[in-house]
MIGU-208593 format. One record per atom (N, C-alpha, C, O): residue in one letter; x, y, z. Coordinates in pm, whole numbers, plus 50000, padded with zeros to 5 digits. Last residue first. Layout:
BEGIN
@aa A | east X | north Y | up Z
...
This chain:
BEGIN
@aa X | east 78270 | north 48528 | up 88101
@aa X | east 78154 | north 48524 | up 88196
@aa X | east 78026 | north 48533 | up 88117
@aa X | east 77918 | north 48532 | up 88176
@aa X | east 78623 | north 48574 | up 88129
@aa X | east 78533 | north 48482 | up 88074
@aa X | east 78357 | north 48463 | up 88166
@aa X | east 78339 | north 48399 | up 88270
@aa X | east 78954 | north 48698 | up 88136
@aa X | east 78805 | north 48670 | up 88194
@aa X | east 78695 | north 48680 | up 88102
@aa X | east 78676 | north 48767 | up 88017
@aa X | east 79288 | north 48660 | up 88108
@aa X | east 79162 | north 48736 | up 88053
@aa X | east 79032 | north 48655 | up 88085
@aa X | east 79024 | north 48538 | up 88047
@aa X | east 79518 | north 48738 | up 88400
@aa X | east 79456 | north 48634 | up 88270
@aa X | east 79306 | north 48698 | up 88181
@aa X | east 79239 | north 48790 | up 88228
@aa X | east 79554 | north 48888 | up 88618
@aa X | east 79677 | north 48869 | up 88529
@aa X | east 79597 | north 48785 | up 88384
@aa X | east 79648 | north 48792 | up 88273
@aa X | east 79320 | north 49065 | up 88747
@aa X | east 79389 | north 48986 | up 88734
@aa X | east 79513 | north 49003 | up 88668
@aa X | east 79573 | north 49110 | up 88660
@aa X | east 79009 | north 49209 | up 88620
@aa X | east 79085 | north 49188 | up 88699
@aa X | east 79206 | north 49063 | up 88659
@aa X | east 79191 | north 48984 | up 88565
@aa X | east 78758 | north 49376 | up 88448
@aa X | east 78854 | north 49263 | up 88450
@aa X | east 78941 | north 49294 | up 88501
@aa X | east 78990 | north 49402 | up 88467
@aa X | east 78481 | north 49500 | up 88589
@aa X | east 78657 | north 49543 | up 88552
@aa X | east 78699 | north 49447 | up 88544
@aa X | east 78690 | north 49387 | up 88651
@aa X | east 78171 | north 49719 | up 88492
@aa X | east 78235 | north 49581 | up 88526
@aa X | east 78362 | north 49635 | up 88502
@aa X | east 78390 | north 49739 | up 88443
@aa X | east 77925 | north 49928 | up 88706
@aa X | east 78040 | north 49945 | up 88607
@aa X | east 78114 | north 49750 | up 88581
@aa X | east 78092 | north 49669 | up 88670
@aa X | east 77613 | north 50032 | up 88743
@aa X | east 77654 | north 49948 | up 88803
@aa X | east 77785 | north 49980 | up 88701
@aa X | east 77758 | north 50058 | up 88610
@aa X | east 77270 | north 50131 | up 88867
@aa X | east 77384 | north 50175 | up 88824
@aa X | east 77511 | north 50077 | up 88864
@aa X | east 77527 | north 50040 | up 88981
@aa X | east 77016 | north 49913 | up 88777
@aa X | east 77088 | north 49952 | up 88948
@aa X | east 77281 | north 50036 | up 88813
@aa X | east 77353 | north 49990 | up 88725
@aa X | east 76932 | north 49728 | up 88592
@aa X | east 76899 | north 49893 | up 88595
@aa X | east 76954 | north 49972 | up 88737
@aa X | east 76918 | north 50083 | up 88776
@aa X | east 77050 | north 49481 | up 88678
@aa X | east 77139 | north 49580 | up 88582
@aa X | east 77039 | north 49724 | up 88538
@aa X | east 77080 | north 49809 | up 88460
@aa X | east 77112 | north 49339 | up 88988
@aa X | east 76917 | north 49352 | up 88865
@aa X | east 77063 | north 49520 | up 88770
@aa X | east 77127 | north 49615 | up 88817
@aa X | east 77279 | north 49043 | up 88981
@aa X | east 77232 | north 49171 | up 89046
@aa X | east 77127 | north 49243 | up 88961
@aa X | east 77068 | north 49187 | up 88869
@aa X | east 77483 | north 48776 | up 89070
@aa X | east 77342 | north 48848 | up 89051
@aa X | east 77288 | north 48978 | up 89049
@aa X | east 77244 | north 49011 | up 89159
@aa X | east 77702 | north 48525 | up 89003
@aa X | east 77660 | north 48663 | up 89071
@aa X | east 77562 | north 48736 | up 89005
@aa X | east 77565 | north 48752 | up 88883
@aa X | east 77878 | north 48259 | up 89087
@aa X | east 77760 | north 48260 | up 89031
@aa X | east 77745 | north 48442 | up 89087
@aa X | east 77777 | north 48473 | up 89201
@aa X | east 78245 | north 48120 | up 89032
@aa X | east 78145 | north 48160 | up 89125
@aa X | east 78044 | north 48261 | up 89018
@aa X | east 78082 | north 48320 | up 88917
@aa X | east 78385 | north 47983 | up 88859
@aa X | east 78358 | north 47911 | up 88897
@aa X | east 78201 | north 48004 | up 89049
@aa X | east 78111 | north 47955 | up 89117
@aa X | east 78655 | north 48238 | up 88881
@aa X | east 78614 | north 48122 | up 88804
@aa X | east 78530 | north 48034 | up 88910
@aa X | east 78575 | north 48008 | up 89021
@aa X | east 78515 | north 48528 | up 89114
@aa X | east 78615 | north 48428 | up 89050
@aa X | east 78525 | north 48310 | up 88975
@aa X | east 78405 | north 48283 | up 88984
@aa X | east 78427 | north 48841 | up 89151
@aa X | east 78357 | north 48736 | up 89122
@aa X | east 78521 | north 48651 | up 89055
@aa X | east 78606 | north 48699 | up 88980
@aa X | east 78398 | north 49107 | up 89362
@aa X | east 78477 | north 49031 | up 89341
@aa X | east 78461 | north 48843 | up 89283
@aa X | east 78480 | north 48745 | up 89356
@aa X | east 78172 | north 49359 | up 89449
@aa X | east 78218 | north 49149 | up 89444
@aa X | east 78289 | north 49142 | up 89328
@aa X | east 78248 | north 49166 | up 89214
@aa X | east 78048 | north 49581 | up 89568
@aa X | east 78184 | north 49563 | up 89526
@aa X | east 78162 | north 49390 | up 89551
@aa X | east 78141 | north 49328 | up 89655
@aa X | east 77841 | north 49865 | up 89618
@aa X | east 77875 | north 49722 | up 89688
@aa X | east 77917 | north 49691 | up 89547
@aa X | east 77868 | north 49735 | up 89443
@aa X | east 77782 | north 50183 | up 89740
@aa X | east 77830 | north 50110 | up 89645
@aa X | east 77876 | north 49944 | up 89687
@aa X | east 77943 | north 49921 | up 89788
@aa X | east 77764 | north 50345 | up 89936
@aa X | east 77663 | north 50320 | up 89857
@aa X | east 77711 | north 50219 | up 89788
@aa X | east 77620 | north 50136 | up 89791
@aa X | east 77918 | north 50535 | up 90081
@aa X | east 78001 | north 50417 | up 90089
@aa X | east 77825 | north 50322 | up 90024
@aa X | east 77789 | north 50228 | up 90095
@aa X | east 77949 | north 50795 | up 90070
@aa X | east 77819 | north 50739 | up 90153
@aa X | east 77881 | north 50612 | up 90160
@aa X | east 77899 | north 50579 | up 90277
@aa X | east 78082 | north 50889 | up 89851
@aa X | east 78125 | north 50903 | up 90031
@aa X | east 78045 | north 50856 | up 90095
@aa X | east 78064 | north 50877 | up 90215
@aa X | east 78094 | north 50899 | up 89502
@aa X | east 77968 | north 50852 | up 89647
@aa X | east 78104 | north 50814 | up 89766
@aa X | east 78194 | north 50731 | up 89756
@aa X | east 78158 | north 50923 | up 89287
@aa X | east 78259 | north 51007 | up 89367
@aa X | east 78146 | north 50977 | up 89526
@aa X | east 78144 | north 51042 | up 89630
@aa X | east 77988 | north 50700 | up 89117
@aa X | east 78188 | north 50708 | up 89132
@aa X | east 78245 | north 50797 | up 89272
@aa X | east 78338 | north 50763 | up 89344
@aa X | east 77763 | north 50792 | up 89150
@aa X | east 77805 | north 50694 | up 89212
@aa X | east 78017 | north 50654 | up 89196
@aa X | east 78113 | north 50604 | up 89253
@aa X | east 77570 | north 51005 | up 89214
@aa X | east 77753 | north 51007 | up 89151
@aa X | east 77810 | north 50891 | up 89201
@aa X | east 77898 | north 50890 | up 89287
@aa X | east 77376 | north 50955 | up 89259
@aa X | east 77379 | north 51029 | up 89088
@aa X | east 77489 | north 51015 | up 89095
@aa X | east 77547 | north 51008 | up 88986
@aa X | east 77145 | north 50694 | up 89363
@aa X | east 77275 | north 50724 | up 89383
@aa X | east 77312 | north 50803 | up 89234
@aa X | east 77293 | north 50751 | up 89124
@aa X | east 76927 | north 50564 | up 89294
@aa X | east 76915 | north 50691 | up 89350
@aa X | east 77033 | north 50761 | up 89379
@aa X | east 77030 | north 50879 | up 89416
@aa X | east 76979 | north 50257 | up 89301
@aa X | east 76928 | north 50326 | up 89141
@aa X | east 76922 | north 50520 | up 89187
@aa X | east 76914 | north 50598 | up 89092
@aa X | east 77283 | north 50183 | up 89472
@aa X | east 77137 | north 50210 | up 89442
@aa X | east 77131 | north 50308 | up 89326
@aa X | east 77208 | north 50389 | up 89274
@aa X | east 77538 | north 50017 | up 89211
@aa X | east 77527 | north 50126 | up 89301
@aa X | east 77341 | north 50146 | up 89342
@aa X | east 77264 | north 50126 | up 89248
@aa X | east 77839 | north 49759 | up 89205
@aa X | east 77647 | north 49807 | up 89228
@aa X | east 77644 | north 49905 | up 89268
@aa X | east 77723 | north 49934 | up 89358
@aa X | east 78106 | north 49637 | up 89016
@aa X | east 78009 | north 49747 | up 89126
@aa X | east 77870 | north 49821 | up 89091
@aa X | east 77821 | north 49894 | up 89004
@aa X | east 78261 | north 49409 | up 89037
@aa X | east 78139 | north 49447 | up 88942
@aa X | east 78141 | north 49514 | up 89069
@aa X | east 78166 | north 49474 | up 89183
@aa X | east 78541 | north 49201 | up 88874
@aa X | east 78479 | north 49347 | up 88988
@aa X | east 78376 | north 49403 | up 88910
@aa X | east 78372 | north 49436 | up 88791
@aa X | east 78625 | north 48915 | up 88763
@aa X | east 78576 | north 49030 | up 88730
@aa X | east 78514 | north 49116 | up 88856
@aa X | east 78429 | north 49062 | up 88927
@aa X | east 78895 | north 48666 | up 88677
@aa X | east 78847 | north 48715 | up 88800
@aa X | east 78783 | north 48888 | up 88715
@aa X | east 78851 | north 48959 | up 88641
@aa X | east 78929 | north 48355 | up 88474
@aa X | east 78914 | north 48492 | up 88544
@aa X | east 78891 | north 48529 | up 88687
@aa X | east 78875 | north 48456 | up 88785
@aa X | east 78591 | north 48206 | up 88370
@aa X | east 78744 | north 48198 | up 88395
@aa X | east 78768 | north 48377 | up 88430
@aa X | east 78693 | north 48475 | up 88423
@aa X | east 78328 | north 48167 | up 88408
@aa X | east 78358 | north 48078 | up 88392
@aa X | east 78513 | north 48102 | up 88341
@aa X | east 78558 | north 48014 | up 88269
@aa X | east 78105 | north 48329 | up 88644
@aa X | east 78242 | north 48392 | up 88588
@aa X | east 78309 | north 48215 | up 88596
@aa X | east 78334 | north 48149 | up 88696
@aa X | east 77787 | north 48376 | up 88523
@aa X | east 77845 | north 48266 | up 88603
@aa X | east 78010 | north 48310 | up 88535
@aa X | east 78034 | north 48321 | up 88414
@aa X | east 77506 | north 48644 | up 88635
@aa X | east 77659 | north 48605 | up 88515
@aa X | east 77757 | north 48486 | up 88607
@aa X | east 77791 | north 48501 | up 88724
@aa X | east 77258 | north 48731 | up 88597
@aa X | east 77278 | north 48600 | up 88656
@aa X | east 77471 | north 48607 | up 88542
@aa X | east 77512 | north 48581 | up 88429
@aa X | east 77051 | north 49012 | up 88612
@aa X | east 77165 | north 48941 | up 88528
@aa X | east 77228 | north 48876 | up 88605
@aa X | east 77273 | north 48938 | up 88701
@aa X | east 76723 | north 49099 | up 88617
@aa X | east 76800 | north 49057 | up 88653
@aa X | east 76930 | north 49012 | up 88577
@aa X | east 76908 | north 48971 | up 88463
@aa X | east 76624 | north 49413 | up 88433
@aa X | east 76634 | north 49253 | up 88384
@aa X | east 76747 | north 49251 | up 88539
@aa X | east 76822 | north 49342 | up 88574
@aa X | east 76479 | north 49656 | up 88267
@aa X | east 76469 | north 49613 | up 88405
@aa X | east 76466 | north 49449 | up 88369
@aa X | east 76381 | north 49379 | up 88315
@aa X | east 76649 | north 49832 | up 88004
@aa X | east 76549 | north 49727 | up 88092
@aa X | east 76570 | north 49650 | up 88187
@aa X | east 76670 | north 49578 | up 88198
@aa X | east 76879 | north 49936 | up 87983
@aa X | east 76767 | north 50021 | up 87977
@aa X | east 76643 | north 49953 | up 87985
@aa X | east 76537 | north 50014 | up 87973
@aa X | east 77176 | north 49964 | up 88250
@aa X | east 77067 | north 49886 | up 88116
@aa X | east 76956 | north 49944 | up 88096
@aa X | east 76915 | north 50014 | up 88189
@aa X | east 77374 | north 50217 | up 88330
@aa X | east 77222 | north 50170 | up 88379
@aa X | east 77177 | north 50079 | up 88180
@aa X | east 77162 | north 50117 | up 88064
@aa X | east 77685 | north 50256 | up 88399
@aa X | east 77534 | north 50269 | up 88333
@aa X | east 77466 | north 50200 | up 88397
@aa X | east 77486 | north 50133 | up 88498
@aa X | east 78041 | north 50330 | up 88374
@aa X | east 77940 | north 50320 | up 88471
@aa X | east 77826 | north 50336 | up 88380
@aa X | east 77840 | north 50413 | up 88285
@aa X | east 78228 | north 50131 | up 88118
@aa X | east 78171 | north 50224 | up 88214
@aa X | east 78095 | north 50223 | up 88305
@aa X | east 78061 | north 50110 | up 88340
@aa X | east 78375 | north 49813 | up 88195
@aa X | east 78269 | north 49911 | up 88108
@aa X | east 78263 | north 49995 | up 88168
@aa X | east 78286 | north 49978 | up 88288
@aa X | east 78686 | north 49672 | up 88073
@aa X | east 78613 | north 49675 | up 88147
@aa X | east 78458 | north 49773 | up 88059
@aa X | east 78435 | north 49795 | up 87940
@aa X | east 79060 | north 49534 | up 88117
@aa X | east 78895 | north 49607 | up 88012
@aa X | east 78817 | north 49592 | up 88108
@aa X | east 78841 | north 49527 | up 88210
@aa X | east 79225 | north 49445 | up 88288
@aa X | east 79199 | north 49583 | up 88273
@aa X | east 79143 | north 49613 | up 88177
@aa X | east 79165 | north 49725 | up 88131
@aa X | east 79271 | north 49172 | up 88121
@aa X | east 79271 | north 49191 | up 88242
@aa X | east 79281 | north 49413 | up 88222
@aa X | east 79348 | north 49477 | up 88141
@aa X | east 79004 | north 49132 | up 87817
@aa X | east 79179 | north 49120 | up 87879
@aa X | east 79151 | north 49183 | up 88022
@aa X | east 79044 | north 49236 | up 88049
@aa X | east 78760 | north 48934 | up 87807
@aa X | east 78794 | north 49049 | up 87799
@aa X | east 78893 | north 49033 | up 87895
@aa X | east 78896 | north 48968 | up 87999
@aa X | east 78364 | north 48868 | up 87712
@aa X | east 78527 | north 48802 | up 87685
@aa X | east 78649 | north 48922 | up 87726
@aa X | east 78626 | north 49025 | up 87663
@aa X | east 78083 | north 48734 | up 87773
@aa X | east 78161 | north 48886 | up 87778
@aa X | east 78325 | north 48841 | up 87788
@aa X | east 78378 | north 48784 | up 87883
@aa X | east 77772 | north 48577 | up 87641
@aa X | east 77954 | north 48551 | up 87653
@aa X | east 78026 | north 48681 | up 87654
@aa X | east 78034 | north 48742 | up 87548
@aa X | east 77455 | north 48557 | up 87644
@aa X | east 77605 | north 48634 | up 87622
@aa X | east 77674 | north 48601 | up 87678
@aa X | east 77648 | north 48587 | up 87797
@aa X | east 77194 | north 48351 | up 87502
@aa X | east 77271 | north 48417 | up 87605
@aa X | east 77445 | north 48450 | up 87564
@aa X | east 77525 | north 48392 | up 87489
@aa X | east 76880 | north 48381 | up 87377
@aa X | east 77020 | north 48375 | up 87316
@aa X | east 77108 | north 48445 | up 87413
@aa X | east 77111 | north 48567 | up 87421
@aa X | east 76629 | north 48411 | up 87521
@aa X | east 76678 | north 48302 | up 87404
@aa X | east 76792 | north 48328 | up 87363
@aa X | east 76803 | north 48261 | up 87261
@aa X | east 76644 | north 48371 | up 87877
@aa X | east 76659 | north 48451 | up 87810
@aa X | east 76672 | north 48321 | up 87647
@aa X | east 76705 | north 48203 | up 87650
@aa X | east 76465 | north 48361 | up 88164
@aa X | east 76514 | north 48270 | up 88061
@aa X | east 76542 | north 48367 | up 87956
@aa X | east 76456 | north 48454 | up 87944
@aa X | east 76355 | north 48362 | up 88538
@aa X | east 76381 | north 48408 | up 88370
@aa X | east 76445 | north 48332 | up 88330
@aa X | east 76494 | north 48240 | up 88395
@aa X | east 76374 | north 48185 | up 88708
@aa X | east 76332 | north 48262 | up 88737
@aa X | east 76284 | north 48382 | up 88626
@aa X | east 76195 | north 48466 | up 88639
@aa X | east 76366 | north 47793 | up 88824
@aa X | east 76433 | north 47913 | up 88680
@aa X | east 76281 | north 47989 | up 88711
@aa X | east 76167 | north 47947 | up 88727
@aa X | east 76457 | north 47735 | up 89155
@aa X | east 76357 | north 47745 | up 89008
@aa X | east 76447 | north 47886 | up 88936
@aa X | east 76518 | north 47984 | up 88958
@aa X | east 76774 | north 47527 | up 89178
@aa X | east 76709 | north 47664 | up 89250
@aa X | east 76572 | north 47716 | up 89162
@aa X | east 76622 | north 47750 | up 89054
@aa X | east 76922 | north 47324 | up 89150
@aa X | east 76816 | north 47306 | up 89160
@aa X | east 76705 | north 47439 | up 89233
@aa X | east 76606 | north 47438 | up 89306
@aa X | east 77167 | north 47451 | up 89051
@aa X | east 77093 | north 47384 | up 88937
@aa X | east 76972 | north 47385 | up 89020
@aa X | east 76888 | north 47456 | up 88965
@aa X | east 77393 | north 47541 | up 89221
@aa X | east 77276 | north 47615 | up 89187
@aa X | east 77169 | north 47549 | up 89097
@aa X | east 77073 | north 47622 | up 89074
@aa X | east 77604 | north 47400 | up 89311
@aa X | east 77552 | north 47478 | up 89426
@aa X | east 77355 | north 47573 | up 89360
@aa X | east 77261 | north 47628 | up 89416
@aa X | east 77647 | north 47320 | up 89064
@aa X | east 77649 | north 47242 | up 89154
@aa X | east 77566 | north 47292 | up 89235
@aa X | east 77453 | north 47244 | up 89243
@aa X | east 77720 | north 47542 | up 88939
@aa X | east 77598 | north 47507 | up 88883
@aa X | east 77589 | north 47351 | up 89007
@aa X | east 77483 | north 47290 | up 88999
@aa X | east 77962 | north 47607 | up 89081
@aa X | east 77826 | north 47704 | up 89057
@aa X | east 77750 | north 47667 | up 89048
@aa X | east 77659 | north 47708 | up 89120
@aa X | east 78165 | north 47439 | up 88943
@aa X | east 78106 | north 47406 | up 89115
@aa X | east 77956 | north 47501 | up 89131
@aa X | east 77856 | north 47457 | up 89188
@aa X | east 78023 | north 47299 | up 88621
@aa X | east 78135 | north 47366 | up 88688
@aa X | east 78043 | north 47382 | up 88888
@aa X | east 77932 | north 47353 | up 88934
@aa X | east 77933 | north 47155 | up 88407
@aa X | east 78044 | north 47066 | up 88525
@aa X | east 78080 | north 47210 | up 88615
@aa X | east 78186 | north 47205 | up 88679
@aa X | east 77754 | north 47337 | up 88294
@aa X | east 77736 | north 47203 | up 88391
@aa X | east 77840 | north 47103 | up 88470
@aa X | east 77828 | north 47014 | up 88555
@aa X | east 77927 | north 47487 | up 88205
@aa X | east 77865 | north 47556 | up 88282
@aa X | east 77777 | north 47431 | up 88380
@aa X | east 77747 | north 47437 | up 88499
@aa X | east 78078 | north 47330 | up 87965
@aa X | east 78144 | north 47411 | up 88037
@aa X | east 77985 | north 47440 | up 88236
@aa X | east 77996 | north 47394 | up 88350
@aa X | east 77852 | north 47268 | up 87889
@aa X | east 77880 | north 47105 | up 87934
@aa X | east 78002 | north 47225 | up 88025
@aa X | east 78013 | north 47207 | up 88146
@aa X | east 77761 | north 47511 | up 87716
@aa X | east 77689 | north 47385 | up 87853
@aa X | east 77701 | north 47368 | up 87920
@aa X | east 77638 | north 47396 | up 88022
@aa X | east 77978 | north 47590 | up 87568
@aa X | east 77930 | north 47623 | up 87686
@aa X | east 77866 | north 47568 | up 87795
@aa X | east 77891 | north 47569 | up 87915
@aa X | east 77927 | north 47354 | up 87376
@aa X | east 78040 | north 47348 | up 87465
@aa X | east 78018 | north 47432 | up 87591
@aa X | east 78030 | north 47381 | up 87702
């Protein structure tokens, strides 16, 4: 069902014919009420993460990997997207980074 979810949707429109860059064998589903979320971290392998937000709305913040406080950063270091149903987002997850479900509905990615 995911699939056929992730093949009709406008993302995979705008993205199917781009080359596969990695591949993972068993991919994740992050499910979660409006104000869950994760802390701030660093993954502990150097992996791009391709997350297609298939309902919802989720805030992901990037921080450079050299940034130590990235919460209390005045440098303005930090880049902020705002990912909705139906839009594709990227970022390499050894980059200090936090996720937030947003909204009124629970988000799906």
């Amino acid at each position: 069902e995911l699939l056929e979810v992730l093949a009709s949707s406008a993302a995979w429109d705008k993205a199917h014919h781009l080359p596969l860059l990695w591949t993972e064998e068993d991919s994740k589903i992050f499910l979660g009420d409006p104000g869950t979320g994760t802390s701030l971290h660093q993954d502990i392998l150097w992996l791009p993460q391709l997350s297609l937000i298939l309902a919802g709305k989720k805030m992901l913040f990037v921080a450079p990997w050299q940034a130590e406080d990235a919460k209390n950063n005045s440098a303005g270091d930090v880049s902020v997207v705002a990912g909705h149903a139906g839009d594709l987002v990227a970022f390499n997850a050894s980059a200090l980074h936090e996720a937030a479900n947003a909204g009124n509905t629970p988000t799906a990615a």
